[in-house]
C-alpha positions in Angstrom: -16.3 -0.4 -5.5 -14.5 -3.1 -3.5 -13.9 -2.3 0.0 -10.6 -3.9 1.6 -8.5 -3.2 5.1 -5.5 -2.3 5.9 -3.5 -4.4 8.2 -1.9 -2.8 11.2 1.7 -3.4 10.4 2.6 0.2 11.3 0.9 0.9 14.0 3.2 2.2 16.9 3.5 -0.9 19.7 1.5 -3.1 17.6 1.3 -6.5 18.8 3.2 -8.2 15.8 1.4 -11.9 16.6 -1.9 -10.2 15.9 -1.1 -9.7 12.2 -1.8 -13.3 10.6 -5.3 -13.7 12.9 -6.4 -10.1 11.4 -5.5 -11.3 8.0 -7.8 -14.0 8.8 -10.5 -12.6 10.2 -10.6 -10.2 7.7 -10.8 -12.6 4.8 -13.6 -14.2 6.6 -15.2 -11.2 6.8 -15.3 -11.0 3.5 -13.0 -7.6 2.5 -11.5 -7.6 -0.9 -8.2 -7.0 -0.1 -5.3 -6.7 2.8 -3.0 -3.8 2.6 0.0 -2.6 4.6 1.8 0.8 5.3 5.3 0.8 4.8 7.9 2.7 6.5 10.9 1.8 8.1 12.5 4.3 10.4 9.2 3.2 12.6 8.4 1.0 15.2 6.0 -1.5 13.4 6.3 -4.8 11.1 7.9 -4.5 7.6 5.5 -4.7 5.1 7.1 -7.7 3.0 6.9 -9.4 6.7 3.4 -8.5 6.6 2.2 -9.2 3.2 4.1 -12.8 3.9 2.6 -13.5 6.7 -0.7 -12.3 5.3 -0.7 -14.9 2.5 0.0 -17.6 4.4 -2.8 -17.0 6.8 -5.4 -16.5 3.7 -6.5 -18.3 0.7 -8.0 -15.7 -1.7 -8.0 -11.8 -0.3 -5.6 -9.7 -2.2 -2.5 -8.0 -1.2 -1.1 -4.7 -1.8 0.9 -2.8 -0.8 -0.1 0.8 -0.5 2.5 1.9 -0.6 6.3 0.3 -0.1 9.3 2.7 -0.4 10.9 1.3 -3.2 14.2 3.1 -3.6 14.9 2.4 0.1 15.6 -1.3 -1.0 18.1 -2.6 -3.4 16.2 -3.5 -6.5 17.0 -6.8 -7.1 16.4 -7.6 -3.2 12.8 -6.5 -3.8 12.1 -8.3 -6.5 13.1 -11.7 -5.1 11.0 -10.6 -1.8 7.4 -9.3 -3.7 8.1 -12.4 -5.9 8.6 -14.4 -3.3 5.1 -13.7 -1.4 3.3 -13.4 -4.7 4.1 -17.3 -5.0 3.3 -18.0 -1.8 -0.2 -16.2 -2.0 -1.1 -17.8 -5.2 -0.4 -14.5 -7.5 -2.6 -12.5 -5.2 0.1 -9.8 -4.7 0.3 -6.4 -5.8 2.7 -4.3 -5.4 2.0 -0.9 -4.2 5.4 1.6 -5.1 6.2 4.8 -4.3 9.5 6.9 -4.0 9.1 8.0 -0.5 9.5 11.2 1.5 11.4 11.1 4.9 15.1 10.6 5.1 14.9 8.6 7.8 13.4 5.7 6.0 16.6 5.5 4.1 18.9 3.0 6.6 21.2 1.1 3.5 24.4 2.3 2.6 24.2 3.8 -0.6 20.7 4.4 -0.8 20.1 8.0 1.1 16.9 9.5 -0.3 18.9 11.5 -2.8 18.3 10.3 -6.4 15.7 8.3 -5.3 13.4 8.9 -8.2 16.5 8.4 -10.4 16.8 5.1 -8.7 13.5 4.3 -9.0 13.0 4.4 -12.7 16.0 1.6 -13.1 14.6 0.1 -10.2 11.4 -0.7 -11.8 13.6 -2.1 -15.0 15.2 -4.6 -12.6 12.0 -5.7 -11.2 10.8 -6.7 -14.8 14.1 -8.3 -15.2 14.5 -10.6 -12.4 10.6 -11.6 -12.2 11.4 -12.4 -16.2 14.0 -15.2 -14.6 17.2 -13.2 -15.8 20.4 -14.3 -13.9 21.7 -12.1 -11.1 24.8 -11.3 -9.1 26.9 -12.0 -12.4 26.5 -15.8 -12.5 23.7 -18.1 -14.4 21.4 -18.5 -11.6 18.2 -16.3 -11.6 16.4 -14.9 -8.3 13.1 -16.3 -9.2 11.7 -19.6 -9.6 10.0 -20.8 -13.3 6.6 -19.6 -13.7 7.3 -16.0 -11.8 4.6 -13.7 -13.1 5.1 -9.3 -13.3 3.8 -8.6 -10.3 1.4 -5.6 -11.0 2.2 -2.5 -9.8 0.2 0.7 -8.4 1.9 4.0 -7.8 1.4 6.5 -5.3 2.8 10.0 -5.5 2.1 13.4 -6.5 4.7 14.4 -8.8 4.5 14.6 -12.5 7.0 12.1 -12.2 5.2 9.5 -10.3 2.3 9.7 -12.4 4.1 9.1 -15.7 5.6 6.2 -13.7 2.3 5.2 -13.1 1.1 5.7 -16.9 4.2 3.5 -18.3 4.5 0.8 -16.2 1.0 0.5 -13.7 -2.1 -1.1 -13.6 -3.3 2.4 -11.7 -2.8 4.6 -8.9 -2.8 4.7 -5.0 -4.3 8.3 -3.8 -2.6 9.2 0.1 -4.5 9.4 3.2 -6.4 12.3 2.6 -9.8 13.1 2.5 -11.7 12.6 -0.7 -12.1 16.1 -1.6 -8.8 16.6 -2.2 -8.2 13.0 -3.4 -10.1 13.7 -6.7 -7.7 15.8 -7.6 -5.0 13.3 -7.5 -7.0 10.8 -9.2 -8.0 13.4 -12.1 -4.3 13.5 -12.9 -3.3 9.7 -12.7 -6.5 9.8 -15.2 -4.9 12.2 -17.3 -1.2 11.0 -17.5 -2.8 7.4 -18.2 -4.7 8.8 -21.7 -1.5 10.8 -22.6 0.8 7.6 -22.6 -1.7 6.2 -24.9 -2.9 3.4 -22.7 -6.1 1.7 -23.3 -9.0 2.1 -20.5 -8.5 3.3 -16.8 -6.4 3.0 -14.3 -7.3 1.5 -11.7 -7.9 3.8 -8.8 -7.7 2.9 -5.1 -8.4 5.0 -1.8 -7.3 4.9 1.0 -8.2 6.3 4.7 -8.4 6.1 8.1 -10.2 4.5 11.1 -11.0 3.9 14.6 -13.9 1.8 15.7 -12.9 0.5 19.5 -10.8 2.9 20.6 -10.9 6.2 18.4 -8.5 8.1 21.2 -6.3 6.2 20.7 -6.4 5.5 17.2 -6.0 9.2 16.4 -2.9 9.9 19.4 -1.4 6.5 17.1 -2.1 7.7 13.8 -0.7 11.4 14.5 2.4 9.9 16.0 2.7 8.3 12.8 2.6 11.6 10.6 4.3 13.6 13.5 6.7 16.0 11.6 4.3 16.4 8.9 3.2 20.0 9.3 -0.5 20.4 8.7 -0.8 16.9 7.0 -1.1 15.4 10.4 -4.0 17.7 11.1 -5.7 16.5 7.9 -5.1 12.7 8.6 -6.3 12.6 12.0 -9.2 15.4 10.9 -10.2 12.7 8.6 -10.1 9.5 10.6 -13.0 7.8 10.6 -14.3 6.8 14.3 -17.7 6.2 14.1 -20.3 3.9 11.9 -21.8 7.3 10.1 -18.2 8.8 9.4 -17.3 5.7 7.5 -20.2 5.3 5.7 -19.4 8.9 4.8 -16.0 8.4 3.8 -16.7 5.5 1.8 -19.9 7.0 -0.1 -17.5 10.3 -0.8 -14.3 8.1 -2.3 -17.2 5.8 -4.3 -18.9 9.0 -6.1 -15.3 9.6 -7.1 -15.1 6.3 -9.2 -12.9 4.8 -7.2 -12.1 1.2 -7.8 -11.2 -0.1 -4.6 -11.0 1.3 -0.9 -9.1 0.3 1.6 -9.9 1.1 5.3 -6.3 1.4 7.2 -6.5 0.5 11.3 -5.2 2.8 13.4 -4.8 0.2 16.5 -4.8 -2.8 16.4 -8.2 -4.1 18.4 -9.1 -7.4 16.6 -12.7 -6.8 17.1 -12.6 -3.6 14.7 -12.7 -5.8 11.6 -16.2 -6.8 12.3 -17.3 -4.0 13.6 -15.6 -2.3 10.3 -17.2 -5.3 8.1 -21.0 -4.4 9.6 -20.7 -1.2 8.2 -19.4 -1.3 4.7 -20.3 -4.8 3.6 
């Protein structure tokens, strides 16, 4: 199982010049992969600002995004962005989709969070258009540059919708931030939709969850600010926040016996010194 980091894009009053030197120091480190949170209605760093200024810092980790609210963007605009930082980061991108669940998040005209799965679906054919180098805005010129690559794409979600999203048009699926327990679940039925669109193999499965290494108070006043409005979800994240060496190695060993591809460990401030401390524990 790989083991990447999130980066701590939406942590409230992060410190947005912190973001390339943790992309950085995590890559040194030696995690697998950088990931980002995405909401917007929240004050943090978007994740395509992220992601971008993750791949310029770094030369090999992967990105992902885990997940970006797609429908909250119009489609043609995201595609030219994730394209965009994919060719800056050497094809190291992938992009991390879901439909999203607050209506707050949904600040362009047009785009209010009803219909968003509608708009999702022809969404994701516009993607595969415009990274295919088809013209846009009615005249010749497409978005993309030549040699523009389909970005892969992971789904998170819990509807039978998202996961037959997933089955047609992913390389795998993104669980939430919950504990494993009741992440298996969720992975048992990406597994499931995946065999019954006929598609060769597994998914590929990522985790994802929560920690605190400097500062666990206020990781967990941070990370429940995050979910506030959530009903008993925020109980479960911050009951499942990881704030000490054993509770990670925990976590990690519980998503693992789940066959779980890759895990990604999500800050919850943003204390530079928590990637090594994270590192010495799970790598």
């Amino acid at each position: 199982m790989k083991i990447g980091i999130g980066l701590p894009n939406q942590v409230r009053d992060v410190r947005p010049h912190v973001i390339p030197e943790w992309a950085a120091r995590a890559e040194d480190a030696g995690f697998s992969t950088l990931g980002t949170v995405g909401r917007l209605a929240y004050p943090g760093v978007m994740d395509t600002v992220a992601l971008a200024a993750a791949a310029g810092a770094t030369k090999s980790i992967g990105l992902i995004s885990n997940i970006l609210i797609g429908p909250a963007w119009p489609a043609t605009l995201l595609a030219k962005e994730i394209a965009a930082i994919d060719g800056v980061s050497g094809g190291r991108l992938t992009l991390g989709v879901g439909v999203g669940v607050r209506p707050d998040d949904f600040v362009a005209d047009g785009l209010g969070i009803s219909g968003r799965g509608k708009r999702m679906d022809a969404d994701l054919e516009t993607y595969r258009e415009v990274w295919n180098g088809a013209p846009v805005g009615g005249g010749d010129n497409p978005a993309v540059p030549p040699g523009t690559r389909q970005v892969p794409l992971l789904f998170g979600g819990m509807s039978p919708a998202a996961y037959a999203r997933m089955a047609r048009w992913g390389q795998g699926y993104i669980a939430g931030s919950v504990p494993a327990a009741m992440a298996g679940q969720f992975f048992d039925a990406a597994r499931d939709a995946w065999r019954q669109q006929g598609r060769e193999g597994e998914p590929w499965l990522v985790g994802i969850a929560y920690f605190a290494l400097t500062d666990p108070d206020t990781g967990r006043r941070k990370v429940a600010d995050y979910y506030a409005g959530s009903g008993d979800f925020v109980d479960i994240v911050v009951g499942s926040m990881s704030a000490t060496p054993e509770a990670v190695r925990s976590t990690t060993k519980a998503f693992s016996d789940l066959g779980v591809d890759e895990f990604i460990l999500n800050p919850t401030t943003d204390e530079l010194d928590d990637i090594s401390k994270l590192a010495d524990i799970v790598l």
